[in-house]
C-alpha positions in Angstrom: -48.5 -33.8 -94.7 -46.7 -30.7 -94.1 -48.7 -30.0 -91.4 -48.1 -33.0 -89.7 -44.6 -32.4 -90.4 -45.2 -29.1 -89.1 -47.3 -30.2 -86.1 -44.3 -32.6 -85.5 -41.4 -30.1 -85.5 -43.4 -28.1 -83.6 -44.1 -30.9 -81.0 -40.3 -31.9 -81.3 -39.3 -28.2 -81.0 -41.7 -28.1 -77.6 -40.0 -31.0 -76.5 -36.4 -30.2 -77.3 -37.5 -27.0 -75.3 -38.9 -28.7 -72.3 -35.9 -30.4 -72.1 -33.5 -28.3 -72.5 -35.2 -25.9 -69.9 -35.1 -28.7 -67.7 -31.4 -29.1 -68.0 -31.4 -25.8 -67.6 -33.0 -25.6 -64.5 -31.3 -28.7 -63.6 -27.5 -27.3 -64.2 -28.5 -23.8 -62.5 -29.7 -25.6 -59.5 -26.2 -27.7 -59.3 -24.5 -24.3 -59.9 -26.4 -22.4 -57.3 -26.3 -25.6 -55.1 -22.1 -25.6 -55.6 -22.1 -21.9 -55.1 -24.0 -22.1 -51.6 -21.7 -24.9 -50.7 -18.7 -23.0 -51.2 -20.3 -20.1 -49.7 -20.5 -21.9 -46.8 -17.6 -23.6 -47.1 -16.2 -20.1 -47.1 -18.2 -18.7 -44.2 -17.4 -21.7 -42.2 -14.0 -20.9 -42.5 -14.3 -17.1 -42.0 -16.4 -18.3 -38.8 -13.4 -20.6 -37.6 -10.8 -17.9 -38.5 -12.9 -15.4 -36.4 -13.0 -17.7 -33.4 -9.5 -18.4 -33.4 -9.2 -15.1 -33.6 -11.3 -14.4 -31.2 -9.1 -16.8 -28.6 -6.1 -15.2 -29.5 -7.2 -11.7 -28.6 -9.1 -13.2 -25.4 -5.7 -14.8 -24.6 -4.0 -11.9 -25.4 -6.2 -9.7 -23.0 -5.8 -12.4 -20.3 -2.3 -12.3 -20.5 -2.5 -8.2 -20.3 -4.4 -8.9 -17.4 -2.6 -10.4 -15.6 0.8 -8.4 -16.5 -1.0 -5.5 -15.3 -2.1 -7.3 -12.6 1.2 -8.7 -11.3 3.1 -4.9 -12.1 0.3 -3.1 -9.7 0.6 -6.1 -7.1 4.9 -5.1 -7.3 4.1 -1.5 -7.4 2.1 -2.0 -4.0 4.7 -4.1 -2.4 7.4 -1.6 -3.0 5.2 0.9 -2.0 4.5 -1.0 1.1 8.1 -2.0 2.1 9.4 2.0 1.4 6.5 2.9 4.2 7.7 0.2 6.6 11.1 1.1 6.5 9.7 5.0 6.3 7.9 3.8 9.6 11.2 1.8 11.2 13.1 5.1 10.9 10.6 7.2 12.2 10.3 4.7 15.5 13.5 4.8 15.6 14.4 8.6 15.5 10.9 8.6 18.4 12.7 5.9 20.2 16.2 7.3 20.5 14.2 10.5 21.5 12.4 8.6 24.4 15.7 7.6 25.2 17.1 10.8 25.6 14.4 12.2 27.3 14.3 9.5 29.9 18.1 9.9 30.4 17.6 13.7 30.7 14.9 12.8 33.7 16.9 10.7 35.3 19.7 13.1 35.1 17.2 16.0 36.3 16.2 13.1 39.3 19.2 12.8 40.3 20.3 16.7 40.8 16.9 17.5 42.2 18.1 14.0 44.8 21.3 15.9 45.6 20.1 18.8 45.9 17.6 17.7 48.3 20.2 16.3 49.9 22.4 19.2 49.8 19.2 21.4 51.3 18.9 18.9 54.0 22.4 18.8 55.0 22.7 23.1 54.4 19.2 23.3 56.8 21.0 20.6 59.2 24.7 22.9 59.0 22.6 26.0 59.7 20.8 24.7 62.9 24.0 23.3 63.7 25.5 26.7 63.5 23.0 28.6 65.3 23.1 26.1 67.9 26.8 26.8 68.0 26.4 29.9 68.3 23.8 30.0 71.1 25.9 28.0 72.6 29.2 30.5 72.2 26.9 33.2 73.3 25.7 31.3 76.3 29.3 30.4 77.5 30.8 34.0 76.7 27.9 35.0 79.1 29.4 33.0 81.6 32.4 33.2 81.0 31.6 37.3 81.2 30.0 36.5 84.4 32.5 34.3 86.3 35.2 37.1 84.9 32.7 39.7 87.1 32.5 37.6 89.7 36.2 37.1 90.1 36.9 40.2 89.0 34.2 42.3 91.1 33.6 44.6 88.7 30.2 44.7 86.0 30.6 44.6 82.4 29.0 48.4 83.0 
């Protein structure tokens, strides 16, 4: 009988062993099962927290975008409205020059009209003189030869 009793213990020893490797198995399974959840409970949330993240740098880099964008769109407007008014001035200083240039050739017309006119009238004085004077020596002639005449005499 002992080695039914022994065949037993051993059979109840195998047993208690199968068991107790199966609730072994069983309890490592939950563990590793609980462990994987909360791994990925874990990396779910390290995935949300890097998305959010993710949109705040995105936003972040928009906003920088745009700041940037906006400062170099100010820049080029002041830029612009310093060369407009850089370009006013300088049509202005051109067009006061025009000005003065046009009132210089008007002025230079107008002597170059008088003395045109002053030519004329000096060319018109001078025939008028030498006709005067033709004249003058015509009549002295005559005058010489009616004093002959009445006289008798030659200028000679």
């Amino acid at each position: 009988m002992e080695t039914s009793a022994g065949i037993i213990t051993a059979v109840v020893a195998v047993i208690a062993l199968a068991i107790g490797a199966s609730i072994g198995f069983i309890l490592r399974k939950k563990v590793v099962e609980a462990n994987t959840a909360s791994g990925k409970t874990a990396a779910d949330a390290i995935i949300a927290e890097a998305k959010k993240e993710s949109e705040n740098i995105k936003k972040e880099a928009d906003l920088q975008a745009k700041d940037l964008i906006f400062q170099g769109k100010m820049e080029y407007e002041k830029e612009t409205r310093e060369r407009r008014k850089e370009l006013q001035s300088i049509e202005k200083r051109v067009q006061t020059k025009e000005e003065n240039l046009d009132k210089k050739y008007e002025a230079i017309d107008r002597r170059d009209g008088e003395l045109t006119k002053r030519e004329k009238n000096a060319g018109a004085q001078e025939k008028r003189a030498v006709e005067l004077e033709e004249e003058a020596v015509k009549h002295v002639a005559e005058q010489k030869a009616k004093l002959e005449s009445i006289s008798g005499m030659s200028s000679e």
